[in-house]
N, C-alpha and C positions, 0 to 999 in steps of 0.2 A: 231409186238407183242414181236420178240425174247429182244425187249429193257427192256421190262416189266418183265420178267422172273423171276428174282429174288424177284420183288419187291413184287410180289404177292405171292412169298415161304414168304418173311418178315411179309408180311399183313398177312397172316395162322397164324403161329408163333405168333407174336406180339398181335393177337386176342385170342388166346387159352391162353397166359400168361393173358392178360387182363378179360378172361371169369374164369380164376382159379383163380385170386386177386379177384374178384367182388365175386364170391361164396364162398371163403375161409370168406370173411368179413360179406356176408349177405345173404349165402343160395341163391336160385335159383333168388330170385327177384334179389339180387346184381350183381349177373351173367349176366345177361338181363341190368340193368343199366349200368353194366360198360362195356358190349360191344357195347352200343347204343352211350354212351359217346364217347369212342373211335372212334371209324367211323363217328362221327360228327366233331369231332377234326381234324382226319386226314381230311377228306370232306373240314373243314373253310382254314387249313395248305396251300390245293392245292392252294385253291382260291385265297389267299393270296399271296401266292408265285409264281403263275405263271408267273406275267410279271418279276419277279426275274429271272424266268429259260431263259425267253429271253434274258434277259441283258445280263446272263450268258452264253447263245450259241454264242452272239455277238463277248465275247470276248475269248470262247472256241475254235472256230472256226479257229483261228489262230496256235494251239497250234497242237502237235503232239502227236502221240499216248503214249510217255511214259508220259506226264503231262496230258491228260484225263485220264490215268487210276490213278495217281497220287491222281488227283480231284475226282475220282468216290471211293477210298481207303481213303486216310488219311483222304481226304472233306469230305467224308462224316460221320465218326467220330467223326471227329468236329465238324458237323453240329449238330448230334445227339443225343452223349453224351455229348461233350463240353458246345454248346450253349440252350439246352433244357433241359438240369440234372445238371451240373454241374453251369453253371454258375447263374442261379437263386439262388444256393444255397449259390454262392458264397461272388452274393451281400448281402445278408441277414448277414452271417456270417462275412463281412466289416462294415457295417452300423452298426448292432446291440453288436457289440462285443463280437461276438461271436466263439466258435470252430466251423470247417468244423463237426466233430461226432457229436455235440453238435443241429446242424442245420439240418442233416440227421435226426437223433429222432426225431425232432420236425417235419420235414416235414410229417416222418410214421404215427409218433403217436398223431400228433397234428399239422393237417394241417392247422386249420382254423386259428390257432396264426400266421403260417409260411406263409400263403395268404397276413394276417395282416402287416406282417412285408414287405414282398416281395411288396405288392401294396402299401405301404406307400413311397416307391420312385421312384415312379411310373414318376413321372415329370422327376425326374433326368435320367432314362432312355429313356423316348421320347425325352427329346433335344439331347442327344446321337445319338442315332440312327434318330431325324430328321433331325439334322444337317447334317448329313455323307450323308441319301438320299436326301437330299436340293440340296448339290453337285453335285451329281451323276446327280440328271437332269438338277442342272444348265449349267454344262460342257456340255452336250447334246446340249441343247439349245441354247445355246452361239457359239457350234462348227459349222463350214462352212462344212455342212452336203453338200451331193453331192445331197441328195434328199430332198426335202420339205414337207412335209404334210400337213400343215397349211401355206400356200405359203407368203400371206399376212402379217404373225404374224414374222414365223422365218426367213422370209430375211431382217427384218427389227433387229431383235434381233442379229443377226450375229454383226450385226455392232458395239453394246456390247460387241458384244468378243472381237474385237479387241484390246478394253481396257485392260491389263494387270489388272490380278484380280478384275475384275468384278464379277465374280461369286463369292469371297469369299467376297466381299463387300455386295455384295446383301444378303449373308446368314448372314453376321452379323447385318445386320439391319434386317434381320425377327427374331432373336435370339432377339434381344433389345426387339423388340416388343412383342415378347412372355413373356418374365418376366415381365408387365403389367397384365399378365395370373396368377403368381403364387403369394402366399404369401409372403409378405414383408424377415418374414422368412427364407423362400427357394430360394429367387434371388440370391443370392450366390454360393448355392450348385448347378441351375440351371446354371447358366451361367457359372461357369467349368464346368459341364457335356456336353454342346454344344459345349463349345470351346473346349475340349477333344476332340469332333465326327469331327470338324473340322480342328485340329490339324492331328485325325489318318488320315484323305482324305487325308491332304499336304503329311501325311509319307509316304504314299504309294507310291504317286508320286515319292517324292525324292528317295525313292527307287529306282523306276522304270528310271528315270534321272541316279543313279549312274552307275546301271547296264550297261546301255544303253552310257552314257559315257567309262566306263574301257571297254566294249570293243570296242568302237570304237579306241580307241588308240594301243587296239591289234592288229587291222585289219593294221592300217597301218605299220606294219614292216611286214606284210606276203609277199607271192609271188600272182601274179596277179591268179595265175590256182588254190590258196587255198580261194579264196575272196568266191566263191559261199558259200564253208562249215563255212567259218565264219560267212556268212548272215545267215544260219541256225543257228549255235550256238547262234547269237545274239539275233534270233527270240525266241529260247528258251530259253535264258535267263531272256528274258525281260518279254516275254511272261508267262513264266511257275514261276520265282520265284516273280515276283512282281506284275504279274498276279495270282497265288495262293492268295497273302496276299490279294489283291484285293477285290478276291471272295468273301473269309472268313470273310473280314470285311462287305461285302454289305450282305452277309448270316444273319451273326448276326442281323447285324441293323434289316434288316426281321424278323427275328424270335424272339426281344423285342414283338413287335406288338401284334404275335402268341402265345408267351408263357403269355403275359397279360391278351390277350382275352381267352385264357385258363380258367384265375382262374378265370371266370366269369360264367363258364360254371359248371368248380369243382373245390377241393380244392385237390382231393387226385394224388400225385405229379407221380405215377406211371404210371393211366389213362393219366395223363396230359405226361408223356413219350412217352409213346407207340403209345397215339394218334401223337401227333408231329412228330413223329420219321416214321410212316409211308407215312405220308405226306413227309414230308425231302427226303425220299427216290424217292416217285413219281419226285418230282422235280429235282432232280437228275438226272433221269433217260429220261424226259421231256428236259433236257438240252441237253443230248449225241442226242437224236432223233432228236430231233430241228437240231441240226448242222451236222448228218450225211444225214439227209431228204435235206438238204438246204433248207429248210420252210424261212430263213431269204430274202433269197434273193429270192424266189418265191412270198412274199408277202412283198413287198417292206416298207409299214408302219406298219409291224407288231413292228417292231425295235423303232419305232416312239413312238407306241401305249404304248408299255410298259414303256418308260421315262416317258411320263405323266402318268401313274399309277403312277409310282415312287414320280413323283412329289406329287402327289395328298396324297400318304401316308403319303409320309414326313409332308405335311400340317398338317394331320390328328391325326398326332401323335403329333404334335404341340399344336394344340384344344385341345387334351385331357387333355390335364393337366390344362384342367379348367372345360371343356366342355365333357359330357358323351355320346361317340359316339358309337352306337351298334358296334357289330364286323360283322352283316349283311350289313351294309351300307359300312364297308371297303373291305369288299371281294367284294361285285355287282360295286363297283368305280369300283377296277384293273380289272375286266372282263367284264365292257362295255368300257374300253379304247381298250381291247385288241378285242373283237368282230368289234368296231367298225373300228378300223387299218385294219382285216382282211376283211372286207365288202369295205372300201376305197379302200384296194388293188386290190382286183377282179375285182372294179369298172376301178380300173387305167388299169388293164391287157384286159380289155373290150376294153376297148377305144383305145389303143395301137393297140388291135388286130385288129378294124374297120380300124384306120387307115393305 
């Protein structure tokens, strides 16, 4: 419970700001609307984001207390104001030519224009954010995982990996096929915005390659008794700065989905904050638990379970940009991947145990 702490001082806060926006605008019935809004928001946020918190314990997990608190500080900033306030506003005021003050008013005082404008490129952000999570489970899948879960499927897919860039091959022929999806129009604007989502995957990487290069050439001029502190520095290096960008980028992609299916719900961008941003926080705080619990390695395809969410989003955010997909149907996907991982793993620790 002590992981929770804060999060439910944020959820008080967060709902008394949202219960005095909603009566400042509509008296007592507004009040009641917009705090039912909110806690549905944060509510769809979880659901959505959980098999994200996995991904994210996977590769927290590694990392050392000053880069979890790093992630639980600046990340979550980011997460909150960055990608659920700022940066919706930001696309609007790119696309439309517009001022950043210019795109605030209009958000306050004239949401329904600012929905307008924000889901009008709507496409251009699901191939973004499909593409980047395309990779995320194609790399999964492809990777010679020590453990199987679909035993049949992924030891035969391995053998794919071993093709150099397979995985980005495979994502640029679901990209082709998607602009079939959109307007003659928009294949343009679409297919940079996936090869952008595809492009930030590589950068990370190459990030995470250079790091992981300079110091290994550092290592070699040490002394043999300094090698253990170097393998730590390296772990945080590689871990903590390119691992950061990582997150940030797989957060984002997540929360395109979340702050869409928002304006579906409502237009008024404050509600659409506060709910988000409680959710953000739970997940957050579902990531430190996850990896201080070892829930990863106690349920061996919970890890499993949440790639294929991943995957299944990515699809999902794919379709939309032709096809109108509730945001019920995208939250119950990543939460029967994930129930069912942890159902297979009890099952495995059953049978283990027999044995």
């Amino acid at each position: 419970m002590k992981h929770f702490y804060f999060d439910i001082v944020f959820t008080t806060i967060a709902l008394a700001v949202a219960a005095w926006w909603g009566f400042s605008h509509g008296g007592m019935s507004g009040l009641i609307t917009a705090l039912s809004i909110t806690a549905i928001l944060a509510v769809m946020e979880i659901s959505l984001s959980f098999d994200n918190a996995v991904v994210n314990a996977s590769v927290l997990k590694h990392w050392d207390k000053f880069w979890k608190m790093i992630f639980l500080t600046v990340g979550i900033l980011v997460a909150v104001f960055g990608m659920r306030l700022i940066f919706p506003i930001v696309i609007v005021a790119v696309t439309a030519n517009m001022g950043m003050m210019e795109v605030v008013n209009l958000a306050l005082y004239n949401p329904d224009e600012y929905s307008q404008k924000l889901l009008a490129h709507h496409a251009e952000i699901s191939a973004f954010g499909g593409m980047f999570l395309l990779l995320v489970f194609l790399n999964f899948l492809f990777d010679d995982n020590d453990v199987h879960w679909f035993e049949w499927l992924e030891s035969r897919l391995v053998k794919f990996g071993q093709v150099d860039a397979m995985s980005v091959f495979v994502a640029l022929v679901v990209l082709m096929i998607s602009l079939t999806w959109v307007d003659a129009e928009k294949e343009s604007v679409v297919l940079m915005a996936g090869v952008w989502g595809i492009l930030v995957y590589l950068g990370v990487q190459v990030v995470s390659g250079l790091l992981e290069g300079d110091i290994d050439e550092a290592e070699e001029g040490i002394e043999e008794e300094s090698v253990a502190s170097a393998d730590v520095g390296k772990a945080v290096m590689k871990g903590g700065i390119a691992g950061f960008l990582y997150l940030e980028v797989l957060d984002a992609s997540f929360s395109f989905d979340g702050v869409i299916g928002a304006f579906a719900i409502t237009n008024d961008v404050i509600i659409i904050m506060l709910g988000l941003a409680i959710g953000a926080m739970f997940v957050r705080s579902m990531t430190i638990f996850l990896v201080e619990k070892g829930t990863l390695d106690e349920f061996i395809y919970l890890e499993h379970g949440a790639h294929y969410a991943i995957g299944a989003l990515a699809i999902i955010m794919l379709l939309s940009m032709k096809f109108h997909i509730h945001e019920l149907i995208t939250g119950l996907i990543g939460v029967a991947f994930i129930v069912w991982a942890v159902l297979a793993s009890l099952k495995h620790r059953k049978l283990e145990q027999t044995e």
